[in-house]
C-alpha positions as CSV (number, residue, x, y, z in Angstrom):
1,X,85.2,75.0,95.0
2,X,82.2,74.0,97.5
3,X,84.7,71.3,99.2
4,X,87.3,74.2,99.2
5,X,84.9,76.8,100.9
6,X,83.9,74.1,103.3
7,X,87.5,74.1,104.2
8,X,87.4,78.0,105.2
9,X,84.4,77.6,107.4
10,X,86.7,75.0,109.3
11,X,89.9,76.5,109.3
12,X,89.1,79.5,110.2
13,X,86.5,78.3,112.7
14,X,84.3,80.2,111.7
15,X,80.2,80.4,112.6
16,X,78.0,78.1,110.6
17,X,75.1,80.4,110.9
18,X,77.6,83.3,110.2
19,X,79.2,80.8,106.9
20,X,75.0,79.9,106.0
21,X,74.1,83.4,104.9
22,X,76.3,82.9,102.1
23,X,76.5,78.8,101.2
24,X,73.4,79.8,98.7
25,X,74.8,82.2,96.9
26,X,77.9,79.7,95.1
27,X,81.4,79.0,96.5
28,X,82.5,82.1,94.8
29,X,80.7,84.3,97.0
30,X,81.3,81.9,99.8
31,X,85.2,82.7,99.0
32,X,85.0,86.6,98.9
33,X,83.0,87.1,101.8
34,X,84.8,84.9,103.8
35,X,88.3,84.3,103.2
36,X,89.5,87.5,101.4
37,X,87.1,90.9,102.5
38,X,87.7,89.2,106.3
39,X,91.2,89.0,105.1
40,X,91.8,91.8,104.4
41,X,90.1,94.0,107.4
42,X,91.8,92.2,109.7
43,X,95.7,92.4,107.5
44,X,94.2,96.4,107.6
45,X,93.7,95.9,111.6
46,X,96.8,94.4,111.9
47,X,99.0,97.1,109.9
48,X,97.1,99.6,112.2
49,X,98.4,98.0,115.3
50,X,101.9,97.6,113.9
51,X,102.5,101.2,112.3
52,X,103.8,103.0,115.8
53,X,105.9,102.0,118.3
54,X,109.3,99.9,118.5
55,X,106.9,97.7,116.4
56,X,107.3,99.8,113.2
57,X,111.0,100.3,113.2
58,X,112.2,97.1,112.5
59,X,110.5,95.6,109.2
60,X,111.1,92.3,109.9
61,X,110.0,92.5,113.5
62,X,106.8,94.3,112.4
63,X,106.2,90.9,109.9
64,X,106.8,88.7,112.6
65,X,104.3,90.1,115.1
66,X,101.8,90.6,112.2
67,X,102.4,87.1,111.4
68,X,101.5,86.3,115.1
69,X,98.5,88.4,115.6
70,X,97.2,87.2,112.4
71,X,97.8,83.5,113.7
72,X,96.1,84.2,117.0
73,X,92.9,85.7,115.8
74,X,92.6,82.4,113.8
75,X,93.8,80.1,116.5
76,X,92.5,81.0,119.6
77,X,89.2,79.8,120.1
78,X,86.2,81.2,122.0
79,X,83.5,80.1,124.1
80,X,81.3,78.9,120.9
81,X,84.5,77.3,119.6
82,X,84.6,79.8,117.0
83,X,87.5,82.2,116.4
84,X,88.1,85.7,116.6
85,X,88.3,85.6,113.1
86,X,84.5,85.0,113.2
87,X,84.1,88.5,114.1
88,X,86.1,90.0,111.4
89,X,83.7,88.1,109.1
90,X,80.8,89.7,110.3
91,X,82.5,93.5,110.9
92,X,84.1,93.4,107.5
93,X,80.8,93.5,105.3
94,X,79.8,96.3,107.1
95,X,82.9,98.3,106.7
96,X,83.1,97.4,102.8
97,X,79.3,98.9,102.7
98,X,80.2,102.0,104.8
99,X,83.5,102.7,102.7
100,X,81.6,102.9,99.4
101,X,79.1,105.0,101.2
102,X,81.5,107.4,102.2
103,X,83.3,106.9,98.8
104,X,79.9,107.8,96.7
105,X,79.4,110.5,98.8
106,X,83.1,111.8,98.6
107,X,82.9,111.9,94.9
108,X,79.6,114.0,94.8
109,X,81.1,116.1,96.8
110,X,84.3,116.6,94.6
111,X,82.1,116.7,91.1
112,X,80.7,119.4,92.9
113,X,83.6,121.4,93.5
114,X,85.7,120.4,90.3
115,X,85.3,119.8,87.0
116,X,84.1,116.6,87.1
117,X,86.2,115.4,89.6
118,X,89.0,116.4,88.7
119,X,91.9,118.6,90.0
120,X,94.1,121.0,87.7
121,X,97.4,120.7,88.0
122,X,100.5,123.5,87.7
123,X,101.5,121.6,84.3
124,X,97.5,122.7,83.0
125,X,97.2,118.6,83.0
126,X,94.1,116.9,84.8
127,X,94.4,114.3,87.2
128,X,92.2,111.8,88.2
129,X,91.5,112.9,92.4
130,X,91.4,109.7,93.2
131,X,88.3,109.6,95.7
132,X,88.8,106.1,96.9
133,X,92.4,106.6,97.7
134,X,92.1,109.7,99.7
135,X,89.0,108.9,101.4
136,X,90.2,105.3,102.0
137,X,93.3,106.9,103.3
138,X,91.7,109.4,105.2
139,X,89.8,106.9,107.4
140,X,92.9,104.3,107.6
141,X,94.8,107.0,109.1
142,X,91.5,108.4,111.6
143,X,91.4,105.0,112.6
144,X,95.0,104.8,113.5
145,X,95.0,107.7,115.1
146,X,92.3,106.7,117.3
147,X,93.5,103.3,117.8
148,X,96.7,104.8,119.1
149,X,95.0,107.9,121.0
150,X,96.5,110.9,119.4
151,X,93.0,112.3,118.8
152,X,92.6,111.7,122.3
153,X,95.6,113.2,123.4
154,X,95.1,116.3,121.7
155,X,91.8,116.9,122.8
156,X,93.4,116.8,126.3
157,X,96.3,119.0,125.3
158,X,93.2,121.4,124.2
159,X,91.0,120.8,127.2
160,X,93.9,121.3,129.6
161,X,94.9,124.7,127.6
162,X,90.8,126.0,127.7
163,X,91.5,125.6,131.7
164,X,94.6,127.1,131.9
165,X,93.2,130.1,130.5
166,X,90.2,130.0,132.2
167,X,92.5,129.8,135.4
168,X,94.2,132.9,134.1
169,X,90.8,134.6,133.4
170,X,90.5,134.5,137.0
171,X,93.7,135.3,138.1
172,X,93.8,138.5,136.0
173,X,90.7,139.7,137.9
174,X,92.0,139.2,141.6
175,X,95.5,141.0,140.3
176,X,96.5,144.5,141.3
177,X,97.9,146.8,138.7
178,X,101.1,145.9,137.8
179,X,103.8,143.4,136.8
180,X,101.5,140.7,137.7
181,X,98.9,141.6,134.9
182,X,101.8,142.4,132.3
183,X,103.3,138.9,133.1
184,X,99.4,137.8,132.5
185,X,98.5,139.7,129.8
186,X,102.2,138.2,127.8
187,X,101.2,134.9,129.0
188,X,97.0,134.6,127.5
189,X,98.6,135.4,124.0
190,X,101.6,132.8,124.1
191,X,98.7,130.8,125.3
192,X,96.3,131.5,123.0
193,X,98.2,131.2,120.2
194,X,98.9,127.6,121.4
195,X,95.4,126.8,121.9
196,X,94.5,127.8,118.9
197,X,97.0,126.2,116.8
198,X,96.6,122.5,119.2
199,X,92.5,122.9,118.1
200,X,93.3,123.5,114.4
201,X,96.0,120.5,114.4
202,X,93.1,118.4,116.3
203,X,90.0,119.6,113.5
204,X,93.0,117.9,111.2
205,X,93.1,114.7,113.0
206,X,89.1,114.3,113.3
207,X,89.3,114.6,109.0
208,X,88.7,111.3,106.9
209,X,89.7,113.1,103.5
210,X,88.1,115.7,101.1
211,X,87.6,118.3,104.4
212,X,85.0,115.6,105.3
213,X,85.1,115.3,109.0
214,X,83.5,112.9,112.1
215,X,83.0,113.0,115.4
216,X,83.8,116.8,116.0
217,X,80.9,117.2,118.4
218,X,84.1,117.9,121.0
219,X,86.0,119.8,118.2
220,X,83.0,122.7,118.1
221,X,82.9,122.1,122.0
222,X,85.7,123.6,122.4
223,X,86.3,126.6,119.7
224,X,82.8,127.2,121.4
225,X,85.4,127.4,124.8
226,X,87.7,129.1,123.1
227,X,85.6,131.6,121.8
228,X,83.7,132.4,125.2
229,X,87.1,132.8,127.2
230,X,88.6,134.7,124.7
231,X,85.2,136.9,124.8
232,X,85.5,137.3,128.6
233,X,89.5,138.7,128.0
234,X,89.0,141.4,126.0
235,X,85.8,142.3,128.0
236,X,88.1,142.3,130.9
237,X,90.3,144.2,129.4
238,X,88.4,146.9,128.4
C-alpha cells in the first residue's frame, strides 16, 4: 500500500511537501486524500465545464473531452514540475471541510423548521430531506452557474433594467402633458414588472439550497435600486 501511494505522488506529479502532510498518517490516508477526494473535485470540475454548450449534447463527445481535460491536468506539467493536479489536491480538502460545514449547518436549519428534518408528504409519509443532496446540489449548480456566467448575466440584465428606468425617471420629468407620458407611464410598468421578475429569477440563482443564499451583497443592491426608483415614480406621479 506505501509502494502503491508512492506511485500516486509520482503519477500524478504531485508536491512532495503537498504528499508529506499525509505520508505519516498510513497509505490509507495517503490514498484518500490524494488519489480519490482530488479525484473527485476535479471529475466535479470537469462535469461543470462539460454540462453547457455543444459540449453537453453529444454524450460521447462530452466523455471524450472530459477524458482530455482530465488527462491534461495530470499531464501538463508546471514550473516546479508538478501538475495541475497538485492544485486540486490542495483545493479539494478545503472544499470537503467547507461542504460539511454548510451541510451541518443546513441541517440545523431544517430540524429547526421540521420535524426533525423531515418533510411531510401528500401521502402523510415522511421523507428523509436529504440535506447533503440538496445543499450539495445547491452549490454544484451555483458553481455552474457562475462558471458559465448566468449569475453574471442576469445581474446585468438587472443593472441595465434599474437604468433604463432611471432613464425613464428622467424623461417623464422633461415630458409635456400628453401621449408622451401615457406611452411612459405604459412603458415603467411593462418595465417594472420585468425588473422585478429578472431580480427574483437572479435571488434564485445566488441560492445554494434550503433558501440559504451567498454573495447577494449585489442582489440587496439592487432591490435597494429598485425600491428607490420606484419611490421616486410614484412621488412623481402624485
Amino acid at each position: 500500500m506505501a509502494d502503491f501511494a508512492d506511485l500516486i505522488v509520482q503519477f500524478f506529479r504531485i508536491d512532495p511537501t503537498v504528499a508529506g502532510k499525509y505520508a505519516s498518517a498510513g497509505p490509507i490516508y495517503q490514498i484518500f486524500f490524494l488519489l480519490f477526494l482530488p479525484s473527485l473535485f476535479v471529475i466535479l470540475f470537469i462535469w461543470i465545464l462539460t454540462s453547457r454548450g455543444p459540449i453537453a449534447i453529444h454524450k460521447g463527445f462530452k466523455m471524450l473531452v472530459s477524458i482530455a481535460i482530465y488527462a491534461f491536468l495530470i499531464l501538463m506539467p508546471m514550473q516546479s514540475q508538478t501538475s495541475f493536479y497538485n492544485w486540486f489536491v490542495v483545493l479539494s480538502e478545503f472544499w470537503i471541510f467547507l461542504l460539511i460545514i454548510l451541510g451541518v449547518f443546513y441541517m440545523v436549519w431544517a430540524r429547526g423548521g421540521t420535524k426533525g428534518g423531515y418533510a411531510v408528504q401528500s401521502g402523510g409519509q415522511a421523507s428523509s430531506r436529504g440535506f447533503f443532496e440538496t445543499l450539495g446540489g445547491g452549490m454544484v449548480n451555483r458553481l455552474k452557474r457562475d462558471v458559465t456566467h448566468e449569475t453574471g448575466d442576469m445581474e446585468k440584465m438587472a443593472t441595465a433594467m434599474l437604468d433604463a428606468m432611471e432613464k425613464m425617471l428622467q424623461d417623464y420629468r422633461g415630458a409635456g402633458q400628453g401621449t408622451n407620458r401615457d406611452n411612459l407611464i405604459r412603458a415603467w410598468a411593462d418595465m417594472y414588472s420585468r425588473a422585478t421578475a429578472t431580480l427574483q429569477e437572479y435571488r434564485k440563482m445566488l441560492e445554494v439550497g434550503g433558501g440559504i443564499t451567498m454573495g447577494r451583497g449585489k442582489y440587496d443592491q439592487l432591490m435597494k435600486r429598485l425600491q428607490h426608483v420606484s419611490s421616486q415614480w410614484d412621488h412623481l406621479k402624485k
